[in-house]
N, C-alpha and C positions, 0 to 999 in steps of 0.2 A: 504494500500500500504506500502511496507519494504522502506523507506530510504535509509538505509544505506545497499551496497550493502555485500552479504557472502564475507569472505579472499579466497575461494576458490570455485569450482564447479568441481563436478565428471564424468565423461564418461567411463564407464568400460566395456571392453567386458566382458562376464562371463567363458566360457568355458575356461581353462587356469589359466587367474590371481586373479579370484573367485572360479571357480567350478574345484575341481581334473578333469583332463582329464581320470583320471581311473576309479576312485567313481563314476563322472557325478554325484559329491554334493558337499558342503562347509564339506571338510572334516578337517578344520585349524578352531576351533572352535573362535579363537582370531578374524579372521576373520569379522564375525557377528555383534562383539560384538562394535568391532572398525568403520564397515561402520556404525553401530548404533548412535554412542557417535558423530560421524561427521554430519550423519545429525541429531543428535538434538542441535547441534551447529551450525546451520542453513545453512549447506552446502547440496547445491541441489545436486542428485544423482540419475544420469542414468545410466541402467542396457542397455549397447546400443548393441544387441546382433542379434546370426540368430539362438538364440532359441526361441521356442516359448514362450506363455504366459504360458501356461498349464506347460512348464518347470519351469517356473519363479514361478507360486503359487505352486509347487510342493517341489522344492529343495531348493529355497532363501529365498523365504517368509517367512517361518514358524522360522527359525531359529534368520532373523532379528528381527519378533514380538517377539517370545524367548526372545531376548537381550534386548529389550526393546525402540520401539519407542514413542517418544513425538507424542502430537497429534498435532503438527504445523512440525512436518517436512516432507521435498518435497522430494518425491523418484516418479521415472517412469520407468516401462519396457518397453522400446522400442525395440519391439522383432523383428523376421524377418526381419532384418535391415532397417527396418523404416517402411513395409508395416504395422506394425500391432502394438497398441501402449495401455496401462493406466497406471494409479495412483496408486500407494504403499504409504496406509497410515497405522497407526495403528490400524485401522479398517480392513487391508486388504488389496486386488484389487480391484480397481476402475471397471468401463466398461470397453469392450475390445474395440477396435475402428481400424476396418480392412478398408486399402485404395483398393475398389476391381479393380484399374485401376491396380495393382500390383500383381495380382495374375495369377498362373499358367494356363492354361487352362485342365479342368477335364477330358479330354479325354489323355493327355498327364502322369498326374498323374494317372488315374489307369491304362495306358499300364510299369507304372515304377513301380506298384505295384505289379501287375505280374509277371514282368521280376523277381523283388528280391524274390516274393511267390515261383517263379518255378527252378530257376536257383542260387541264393544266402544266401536262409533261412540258413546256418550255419554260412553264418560270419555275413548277418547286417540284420538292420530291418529295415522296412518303417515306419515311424513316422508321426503317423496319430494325433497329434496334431498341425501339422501345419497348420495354414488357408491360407497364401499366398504363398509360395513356398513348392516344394518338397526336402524334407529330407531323406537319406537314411543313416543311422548310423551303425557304428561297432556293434557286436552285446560286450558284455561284458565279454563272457564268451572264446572268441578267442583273439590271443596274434596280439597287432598293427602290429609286419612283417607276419603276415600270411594275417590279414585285405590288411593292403600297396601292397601287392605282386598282388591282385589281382582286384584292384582298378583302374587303366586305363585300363584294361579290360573291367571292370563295365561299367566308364564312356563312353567307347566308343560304348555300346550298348543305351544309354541315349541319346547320339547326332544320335546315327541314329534311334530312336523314335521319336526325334526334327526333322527329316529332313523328316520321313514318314508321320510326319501330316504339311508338307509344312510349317515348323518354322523354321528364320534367326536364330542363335546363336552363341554365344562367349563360344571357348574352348581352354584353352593352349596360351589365347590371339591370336588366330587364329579365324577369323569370316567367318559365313559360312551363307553369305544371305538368305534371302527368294525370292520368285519368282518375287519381288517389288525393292530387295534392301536391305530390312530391317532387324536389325538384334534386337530382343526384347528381347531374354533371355541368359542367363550365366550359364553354368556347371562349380560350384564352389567347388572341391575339399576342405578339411581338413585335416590333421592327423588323423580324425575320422570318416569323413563323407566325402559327397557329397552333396551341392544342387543343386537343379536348379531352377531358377529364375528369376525375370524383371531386365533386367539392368537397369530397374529406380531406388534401391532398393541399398543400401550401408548402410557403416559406416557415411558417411557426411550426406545422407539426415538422419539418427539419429542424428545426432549433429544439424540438422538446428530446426529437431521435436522441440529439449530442446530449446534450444534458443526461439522459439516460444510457447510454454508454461509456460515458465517464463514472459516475456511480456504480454501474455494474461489475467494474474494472477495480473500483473501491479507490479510485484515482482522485485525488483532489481536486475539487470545480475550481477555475478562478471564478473571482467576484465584477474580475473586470473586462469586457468584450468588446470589438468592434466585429459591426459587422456592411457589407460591401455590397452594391447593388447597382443593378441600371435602371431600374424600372420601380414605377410604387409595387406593385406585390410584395418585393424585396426588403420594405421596412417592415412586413410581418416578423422579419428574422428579431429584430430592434423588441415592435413591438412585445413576442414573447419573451423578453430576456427580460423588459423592463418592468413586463407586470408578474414576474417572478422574484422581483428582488435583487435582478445583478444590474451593475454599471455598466451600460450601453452607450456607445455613440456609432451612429450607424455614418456610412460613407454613401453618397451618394454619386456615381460617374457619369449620371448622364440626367441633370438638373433641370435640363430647357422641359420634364414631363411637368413638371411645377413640385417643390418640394411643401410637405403637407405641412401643418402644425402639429407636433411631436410633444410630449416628454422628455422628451433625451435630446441632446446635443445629435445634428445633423453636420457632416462637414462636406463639401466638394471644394475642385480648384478651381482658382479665376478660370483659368485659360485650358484646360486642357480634360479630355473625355473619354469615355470608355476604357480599353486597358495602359493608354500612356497618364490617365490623371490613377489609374488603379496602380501602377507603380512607383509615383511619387510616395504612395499612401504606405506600399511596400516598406519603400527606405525605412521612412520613416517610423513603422512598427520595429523594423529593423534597433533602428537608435533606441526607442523606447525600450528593448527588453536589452540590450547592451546599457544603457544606466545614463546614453549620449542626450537622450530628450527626456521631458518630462510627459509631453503631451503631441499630439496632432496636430491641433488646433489652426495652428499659421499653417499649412501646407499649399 
């Protein structure tokens, strides 16, 4: 059992303030090096995201083992925002460990695979590494306003696939029951994507995974966390930490969505967004658990 608890604990989405939204890779090689040096300084680090695993041993993996992890330091990807979860050690990835109370229903995912096989193969693809929701992504080789321009479009053929197999769902923050009442899934737009998904399935139940694998482990929680995002969903990570009692300040990379009114201290940079303002923030956790800063705060 650890004593003494880490100076800090990580929660990071990845798309954004880790992974280029263009590349979809760790394209800021400092990056790596610096989530590296943090957790072999015994700072836990979740990758609290709605990519999958298969994204995670693909693009983050290899680069972090690259830089070089200790064999006692804690990393987790907790993908699909919380359905679907393992271990990042310097061996690798753990088991995958999928919640199937949070998964899509399969008749619903290949009538959206279809839709995108027959009517949108030039802008995106269906991302069939996903085990518990469905993902349909930009394709790479088309520019985001050609993507955006046709994207509530898209989504609005998704909710009326949700409505032909008699599924309640959340669109636009607009709910649209089931024949019960019920409303169980979410069409969750991106700047790059679309899911769709359990509304049991967020940034906070990621935040609660960590929390509860740290305990399990009988490992010491910090008290103090940042956590990193590009989009509002992303302050769910914030808001659970803060109505649980830990010191939160959440990072914001990509500020023009409007940042909300908080509890906790919010920071982003003047000038800089996605994964180059996400490694400023690196450094400087970096100094914080070396003893070089005291705070964020100016970044």
């Amino acid at each position: 059992m650890t004593d003494t608890a880490p100076a800090l604990g990580l929660l990071l989405d990845v798309d954004g303030p880790i992974a280029s939204p263009v590349s979809r890779s760790i394209a800021i090689p400092r990056i790596a090096s610096d989530l590296a040096e943090l957790a072999n300084a015994g700072v836990p680090i979740a990758f609290n995201t709605g990519r999958s695993d298969g994204f995670l041993r693909e693009q983050v993996v290899p680069p972090l083992l690259e830089a070089g992890l200790s064999p006692d330091a804690r990393l987790w990807g907790v993908c699909e925002k919380g359905a679907v979860w393992m271990s990042i050690s310097a061996d690798g990835t753990g088991e995958v460990n999928v919640d199937n109370a949070l998964t899509v229903p399969d008749v619903v995912a290949r009538d959206i695979e279809i839709l995108v096989t027959r009517d949108y193969a030039d802008l995106m693809f269906y991302d069939h590494t996903k085990r518990a929701m469905v993902s349909i992504e930009q394709n790479t080789t088309v520019s985001n306003e050609r993507y955006l321009a046709r994207q509530d479009e898209f989504d609005a053929q998704i909710a009326a696939i949700l409505q032909r197999h008699g599924l309640g769902f959340e669109r636009k923050g607009e709910k649209t029951p089931d024949a019960s009442g019920a409303i169980d899934y979410r069409i969750d737009p991106t700047i790059i994507s679309t899911d769709v998904e359990s509304i049991g399935v967020g940034k906070d139940l990621g935040a609660g995974r960590v929390i509860d694998f740290l305990k399990r482990e009988g490992a010491a929680v910090p008290r103090r966390w940042r956590t990193m995002g590009d989009s509002r969903t992303d302050y769910a990570m914030a808001d659970w930490l803060h109505e649980h009692g830990y010191d939160v300040a959440h990072v914001d990379v990509r500020p023009s969505d409007g940042v909300p009114h908080t509890p906790y201290p919010v920071r982003h940079h003047d000038s800089l967004i996605h994964d180059e303002a996400g490694a400023e923030y690196l450094v400087r956790w970096v100094q914080m658990v070396r003893g070089e800063a005291e705070d964020d705060a100016d970044v």
